[in-house]
N, C-alpha and C positions, 0 to 999 in steps of 0.2 A: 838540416837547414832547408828552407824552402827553394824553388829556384821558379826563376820567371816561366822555364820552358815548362814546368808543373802547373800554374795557375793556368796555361793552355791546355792540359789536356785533361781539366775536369779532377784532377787529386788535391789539391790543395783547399785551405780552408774558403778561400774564396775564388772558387771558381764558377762560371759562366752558367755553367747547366743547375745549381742549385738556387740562385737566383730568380726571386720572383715566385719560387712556389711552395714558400712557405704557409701562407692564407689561402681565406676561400675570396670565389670570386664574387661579385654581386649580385649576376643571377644565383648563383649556390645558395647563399646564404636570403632572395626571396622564395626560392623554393621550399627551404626547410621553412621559413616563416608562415608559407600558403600551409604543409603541410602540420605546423603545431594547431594554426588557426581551425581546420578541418575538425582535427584531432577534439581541441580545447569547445568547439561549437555540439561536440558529440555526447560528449562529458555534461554539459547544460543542462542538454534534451535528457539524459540519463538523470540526472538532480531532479527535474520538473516532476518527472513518472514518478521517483521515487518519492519526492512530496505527496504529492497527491495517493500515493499508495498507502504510507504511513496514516494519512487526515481518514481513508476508507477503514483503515484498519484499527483508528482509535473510537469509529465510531459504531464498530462492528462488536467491540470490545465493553463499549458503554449498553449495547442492546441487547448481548450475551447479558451482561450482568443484571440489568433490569427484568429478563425472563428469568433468570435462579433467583432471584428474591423471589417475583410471583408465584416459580414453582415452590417454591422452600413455605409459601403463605397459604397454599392449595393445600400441598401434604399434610400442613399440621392443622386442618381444619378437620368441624367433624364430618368424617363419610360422607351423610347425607343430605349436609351444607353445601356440598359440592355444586355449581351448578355455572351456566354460558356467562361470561361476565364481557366489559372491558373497562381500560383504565389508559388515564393520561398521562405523560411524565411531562409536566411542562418545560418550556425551552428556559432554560437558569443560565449562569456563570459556569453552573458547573457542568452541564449537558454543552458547553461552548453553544450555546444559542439554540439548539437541536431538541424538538419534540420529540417525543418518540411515546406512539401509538402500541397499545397491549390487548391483546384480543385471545381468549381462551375459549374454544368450545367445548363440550362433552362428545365422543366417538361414538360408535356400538364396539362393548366391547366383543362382541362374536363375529367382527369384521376380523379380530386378531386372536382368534382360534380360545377367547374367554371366556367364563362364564358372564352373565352380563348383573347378576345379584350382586359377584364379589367383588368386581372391579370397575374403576372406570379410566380411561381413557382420555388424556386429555390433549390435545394441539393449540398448543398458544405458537402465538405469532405474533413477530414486533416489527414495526412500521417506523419508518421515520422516513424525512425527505434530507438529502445529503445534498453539499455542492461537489458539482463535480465541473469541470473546466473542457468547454472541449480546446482540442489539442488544435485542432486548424485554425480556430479563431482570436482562442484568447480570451474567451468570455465566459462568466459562469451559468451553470444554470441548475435549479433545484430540479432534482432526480427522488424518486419513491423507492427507496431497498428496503428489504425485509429478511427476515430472519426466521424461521420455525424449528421447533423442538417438540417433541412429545414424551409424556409421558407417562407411566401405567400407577395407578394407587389402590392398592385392596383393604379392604374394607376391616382385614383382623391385620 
C-alpha cells in the first residue's frame, strides 16, 4: 500500500521529481526542426547534381551510340572508299531535341608504328551542345561536349 510519506520522497507512482519530464521542451524540439531542415536542404542540392548528372550521361550514351554506327559504316566499306567525311544527326524527339555533330578524319598510319598501304586510321569525333544549368544561378546555358574514339581498319 502506498503511504503519503512515500509520494515525499520520490518512490511512489506519482511523485514530485517525475513530474514534467516526460516531453521535450520547445527549444528541443526547434532545434531538431533547424537540424532536419539543414539535413532535408542538403539532400535537394544532392537530387539537382544528380539530375543533371544522369541528362550528361544519357547524352554521352546517345553520342557513344551514333559513333558505333558510323564506325560499324567505315569498317564495312570498301578499303579504298575510305576517306575525311562529316555527318549530321539532326535534333528529333528522339535525340530529346540534341544535334549531334560527326566528324571522322584519316590519321598517318606510321604516326602508330603501321604500315601506311595496309591500314588506316581513323579519329571520329562527336559534338553536340548540352544544357547544363549553372549551379549559382539557376539558369541554363548551352555548352559544346564532345566525344572521340579511334579506330584502326586493315585493308585484308
Amino acid at each position: 500500500m502506498l503511504m503519503n510519506s512515500d509520494l515525499h520522497k520520490g518512490r511512489g507512482r506519482y511523485s514530485k521529481k517525475s513530474q514534467g519530464k516526460g516531453g521535450f521542451s520547445l527549444l528541443e524540439v526547434m532545434i531538431a526542426l533547424v537540424i532536419l531542415a539543414v539535413g532535408l536542404l542538403g539532400l535537394a542540392a544532392l537530387q539537382i547534381t544528380a539530375i543533371r548528372g544522369n541528362a550528361f550521361s544519357s547524352e554521352m550514351t546517345m553520342a557513344a551510340l551514333f559513333a558505333q554506327q558510323k564506325l560499324e559504316e567505315l569498317r564495312n566499306m570498301n578499303f579504298d572508299d575510305i576517306v575525311d567525311g562529316s555527318e549530321t544527326i539532326p535534333a528529333t524527339e528522339v535525340t530529346k531535341g540534341i544535334s549531334f555533330d560527326i566528324n571522322w578524319t584519316l590519321k598517318n598510319p606510321e604516326d602508330y608504328n603501321l604500315p601506311s598501304d595496309d591500314y588506316k586510321v581513323i579519329e571520329l569525333t562527336v559534338k553536340w551542345f548540352g544544357t547544363h544549368v549553372k549551379p549559382s544561378v539557376g539558369e541554363s546555358e548551352q555548352q559544346e561536349d564532345k566525344v572521340t574514339f579511334y579506330t584502326i581498319i586493315s585493308k585484308y
